[in-house]
N, C-alpha and C positions, 0 to 999 in steps of 0.2 A: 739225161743229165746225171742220175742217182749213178747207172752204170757206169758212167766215164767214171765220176768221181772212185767210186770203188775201187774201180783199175786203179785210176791214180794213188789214193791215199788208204791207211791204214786204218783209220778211223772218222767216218763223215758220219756229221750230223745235221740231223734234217729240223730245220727248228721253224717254229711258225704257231699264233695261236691257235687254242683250243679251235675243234669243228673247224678245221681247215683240210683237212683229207691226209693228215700224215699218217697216220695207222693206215687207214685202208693203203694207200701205197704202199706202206712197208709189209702188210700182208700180201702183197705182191711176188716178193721175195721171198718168205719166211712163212707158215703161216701159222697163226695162232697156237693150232694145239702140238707144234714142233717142239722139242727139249730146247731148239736152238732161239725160243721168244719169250721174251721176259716183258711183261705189263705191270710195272712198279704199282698200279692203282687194282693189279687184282693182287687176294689177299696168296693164293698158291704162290704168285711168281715173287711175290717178298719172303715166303716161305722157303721156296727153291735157293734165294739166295743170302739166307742166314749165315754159310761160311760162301760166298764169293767166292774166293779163290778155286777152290773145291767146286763149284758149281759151273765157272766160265772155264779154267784152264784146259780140260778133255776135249771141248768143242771145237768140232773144225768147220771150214765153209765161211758160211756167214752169221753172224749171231747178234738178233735185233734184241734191243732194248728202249721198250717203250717209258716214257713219263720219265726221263733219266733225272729232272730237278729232284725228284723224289730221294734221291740217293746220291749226291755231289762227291762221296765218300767213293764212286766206283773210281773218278778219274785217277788214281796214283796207281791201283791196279791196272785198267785198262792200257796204262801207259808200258806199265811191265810186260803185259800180254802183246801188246803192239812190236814191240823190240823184240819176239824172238826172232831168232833165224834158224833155219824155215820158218817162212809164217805159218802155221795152221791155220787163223782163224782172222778175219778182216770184220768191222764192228759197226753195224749202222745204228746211231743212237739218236732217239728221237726225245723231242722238249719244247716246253713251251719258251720264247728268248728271253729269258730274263736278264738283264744285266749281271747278275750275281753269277747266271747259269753261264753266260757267254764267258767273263771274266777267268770264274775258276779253272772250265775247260779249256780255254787258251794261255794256262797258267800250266798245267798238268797235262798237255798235249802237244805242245810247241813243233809243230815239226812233222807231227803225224794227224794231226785233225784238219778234215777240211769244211766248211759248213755250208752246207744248200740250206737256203728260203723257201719256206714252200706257202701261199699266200691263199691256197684255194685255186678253183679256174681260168685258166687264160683264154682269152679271145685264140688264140691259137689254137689252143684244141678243141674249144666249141665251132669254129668257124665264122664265117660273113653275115649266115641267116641267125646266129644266135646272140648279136652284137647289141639289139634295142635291147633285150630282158636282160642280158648281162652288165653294162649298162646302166639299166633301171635299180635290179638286185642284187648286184657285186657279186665274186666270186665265191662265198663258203657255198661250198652247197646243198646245203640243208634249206640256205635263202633264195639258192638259182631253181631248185628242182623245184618245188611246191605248184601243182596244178593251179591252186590259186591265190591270186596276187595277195589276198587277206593271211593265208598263210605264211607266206616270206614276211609279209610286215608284222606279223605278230612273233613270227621267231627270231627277228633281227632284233627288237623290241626286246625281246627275253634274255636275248643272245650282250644285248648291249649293258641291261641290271647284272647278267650275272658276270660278267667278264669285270667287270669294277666291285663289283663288294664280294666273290668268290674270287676267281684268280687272280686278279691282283693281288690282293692279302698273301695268296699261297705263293705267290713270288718273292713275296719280303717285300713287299711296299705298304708302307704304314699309312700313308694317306686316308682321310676317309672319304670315302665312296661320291658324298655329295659336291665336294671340296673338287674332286678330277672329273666329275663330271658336267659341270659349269665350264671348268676350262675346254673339256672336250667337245660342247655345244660352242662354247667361242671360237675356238679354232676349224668348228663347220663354216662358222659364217664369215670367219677368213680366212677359206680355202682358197690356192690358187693368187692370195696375196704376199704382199712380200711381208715377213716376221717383222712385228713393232712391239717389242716386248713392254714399252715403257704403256703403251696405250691399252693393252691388255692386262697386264697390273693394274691401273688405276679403275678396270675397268671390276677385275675381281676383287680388288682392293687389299691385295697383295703387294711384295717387295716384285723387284724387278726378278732376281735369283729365283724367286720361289715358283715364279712363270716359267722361268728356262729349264729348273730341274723338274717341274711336269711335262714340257717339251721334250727334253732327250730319253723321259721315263717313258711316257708313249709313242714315241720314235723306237726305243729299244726293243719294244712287245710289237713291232711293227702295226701299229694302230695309224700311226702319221709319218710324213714322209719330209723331212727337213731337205732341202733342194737347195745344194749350197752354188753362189754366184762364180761369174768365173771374171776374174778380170786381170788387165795387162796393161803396158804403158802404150795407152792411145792416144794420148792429151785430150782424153774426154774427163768427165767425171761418172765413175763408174757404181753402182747400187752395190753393198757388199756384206747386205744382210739375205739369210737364207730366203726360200720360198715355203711356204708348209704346205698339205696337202693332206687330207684325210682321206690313209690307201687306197681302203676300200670303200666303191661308192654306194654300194644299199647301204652301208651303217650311215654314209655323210647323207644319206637321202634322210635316213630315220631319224636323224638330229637336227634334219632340217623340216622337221613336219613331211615330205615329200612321198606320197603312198600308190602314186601311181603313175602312169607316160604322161597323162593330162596337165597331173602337176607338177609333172618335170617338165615339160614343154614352157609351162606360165610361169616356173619361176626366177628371178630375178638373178639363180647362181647358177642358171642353167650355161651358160657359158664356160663357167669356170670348172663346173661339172663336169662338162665333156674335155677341157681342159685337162683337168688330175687324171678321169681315165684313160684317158690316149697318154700320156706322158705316163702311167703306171705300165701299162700294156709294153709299150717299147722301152721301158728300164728292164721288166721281165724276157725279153725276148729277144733285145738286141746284143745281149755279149759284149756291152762296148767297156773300154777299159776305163774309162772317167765320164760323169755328167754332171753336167753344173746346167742352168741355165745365167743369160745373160741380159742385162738393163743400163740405159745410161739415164742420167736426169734429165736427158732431152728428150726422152721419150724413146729411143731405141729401143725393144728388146727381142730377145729369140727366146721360144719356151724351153727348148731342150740345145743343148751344145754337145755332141758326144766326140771321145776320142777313138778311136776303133783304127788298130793297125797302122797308126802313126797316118792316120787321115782327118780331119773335122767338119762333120756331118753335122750339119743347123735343122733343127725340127721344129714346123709352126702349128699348131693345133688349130685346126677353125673348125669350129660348129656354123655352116653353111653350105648352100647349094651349089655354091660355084667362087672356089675363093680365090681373089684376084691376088697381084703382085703388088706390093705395097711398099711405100718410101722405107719403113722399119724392117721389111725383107732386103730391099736392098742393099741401107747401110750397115746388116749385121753382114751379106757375102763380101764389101768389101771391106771393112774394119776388122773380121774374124778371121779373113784369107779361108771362107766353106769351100773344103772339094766341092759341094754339095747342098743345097736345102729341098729338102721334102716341107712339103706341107699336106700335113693327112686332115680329112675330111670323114665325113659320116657315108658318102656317096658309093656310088659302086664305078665311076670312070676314073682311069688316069690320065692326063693329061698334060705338055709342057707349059710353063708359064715363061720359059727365056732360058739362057744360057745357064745350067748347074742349077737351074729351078723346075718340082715336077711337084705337081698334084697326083695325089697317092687313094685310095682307099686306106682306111684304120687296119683293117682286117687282113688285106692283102698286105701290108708293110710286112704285118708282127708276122705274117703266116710264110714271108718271103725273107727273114733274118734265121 
């Protein structure tokens, strides 16, 4: 993905929070003790580029820059370096998403920046047998790798205090720490629900706004995943508020008391659970050009709706042994006009359920887009 994008663009940035594996990939390319790697957070590579101009312009290849929030001042140069002809030098800059960091750079790069997600692990490259722990411990992997399960829960746990009262601040968000983290346990416990912002205000005992601008703030730093509805002229009545979904699911586990399989197994969101990760998993790996999910007030809904190739692809998540064909699968393939509905499971068989209807494996879907 990194390498496409490079062929294509002049400037890609790889953004994603802290402990998510962006360094160690772009050490992949570059590596650390190269002239061509800058680490804004170590004190040499801020040293190195006291004059910038002087310090980027000789470089040819590729030339990382890590922690680029650190320094929002390179984008008017980087833009200059971008536009010569001959290129010499193509720029993978790495950050944490900050709204402030996303905004400046697509203000200062229009043309020439492209931006990869990078979110931690996918079920894709761990594979089928790696899917219960990944899963259980979401993808950073500091929280996938731990020999033992007390140690993922104690560094998601740490991972969770210091990402709200350290990075957030270093983002520019003035919130305090206790304040976003209330909403961020609320928005565990309606994951996988449809957005009611009036009922989670009263619940914080906040304005309705001040709900929403914590919604799009931790939507921004990719912490939650706002799933906005799709609807058309069906003479139904169509739901036409978002879905949320907290990304990654060892942090939703850790907000949700949830420390091990047993008590994901017994508890109550365990549905909805495996719901946000299978619909996280195929946002990551499907390529498609739009996804909304879809609900009417009769009770219809499809979890994923994707566009791909001028085709529309219906995805049902079940957490089950054997998930049958349902009246709500039906009337989404004929109301939607689906080339298509998958419905992925936990299981290791595929199987059909009727015409343009297939029971999928998780693993084998993402591993197969």
């Amino acid at each position: 993905m990194i390498r496409a994008a490079l062929r294509r663009s002049r400037v890609v940035a790889l953004l994603g929070p802290r402990q998510c594996g962006k360094t160690t990939l772009a050490r992949q390319f570059v590596t650390s003790n190269s002239l061509n790697y800058f680490d804004l957070e170590d004190p040499q590579s801020v040293a190195r580029l006291s004059e910038p101009d002087l310090a980027l312009r000789p470089l040819r290849k590729l030339v990382v820059i890590d922690e680029i929030q650190h320094r929002p001042n390179l984008f008017p140069l980087l833009r200059v370096l971008a536009d010569r002809s001959p290129l010499p030098a193509r720029f993978l800059i790495l950050g944490s998403a900050s709204p402030d960091l996303l905004r400046q750079s697509s203000e200062s790069l229009a043309g020439r920046l492209e931006t990869v997600p990078l979110e931690g692990f996918r079920l894709s490259d761990l594979g089928a047998s790696a899917q219960g722990r990944h899963w259980l411990r979401g993808g950073f992997p500091l929280a996938y790798t731990p020999r033992r399960e007390a140690d993922s829960v104690n560094w998601r746990r740490q991972f969770l205090q210091t990402f709200l009262e350290r990075d957030m601040p270093q983002l520019g968000i003035e919130i305090p720490a206790n304040a976003l983290r209330r909403f961020w346990n609320m928005v565990a416990h309606y994951h996988g629900q449809i957005w009611n912002a009036a009922e989670l205000a009263r619940a914080l005992a906040v304005n309705e706004s001040t709900v929403r601008r914590y919604l799009d703030l931790m939507a921004g730093v990719f912490m939650v995943r706002q799933l906005p509805p799709w609807f058309e002229n069906l003479g139904k009545r169509q739901v036409k508020s978002p879905k949320v979904y907290v990304r990654d699911t060892g942090l939703l586990h850790s907000l949700l008391g949830i420390t091990n399989q047993r008590d994901l197994e017994n508890h109550p969101k365990v549905g909805a659970s495996w719901e946000g990760y299978a619909v996280e998993e195929v946002l990551k790996s499907s390529g498609a050009d739009e996804a909304y999910y879809w609900a009417t007030y009769n009770g219809a809904e499809l979890d994923l709706l994707l566009f791909k190739n001028g085709r529309r692809i219906g995805i049902e998540c079940k957490r089950a042994d054997a998930p049958a064909l349902t009246p709500s699968m039906r009337t989404a393939l004929a109301d939607l006009k689906l080339n298509h509905l998958y419905v992925l499971y936990p299981g290791d068989k595929t199987y059909a359920l009727g015409k343009k209807v297939e029971v999928v494996p998780l693993a084998k879907f993402v591993k197969a887009k």
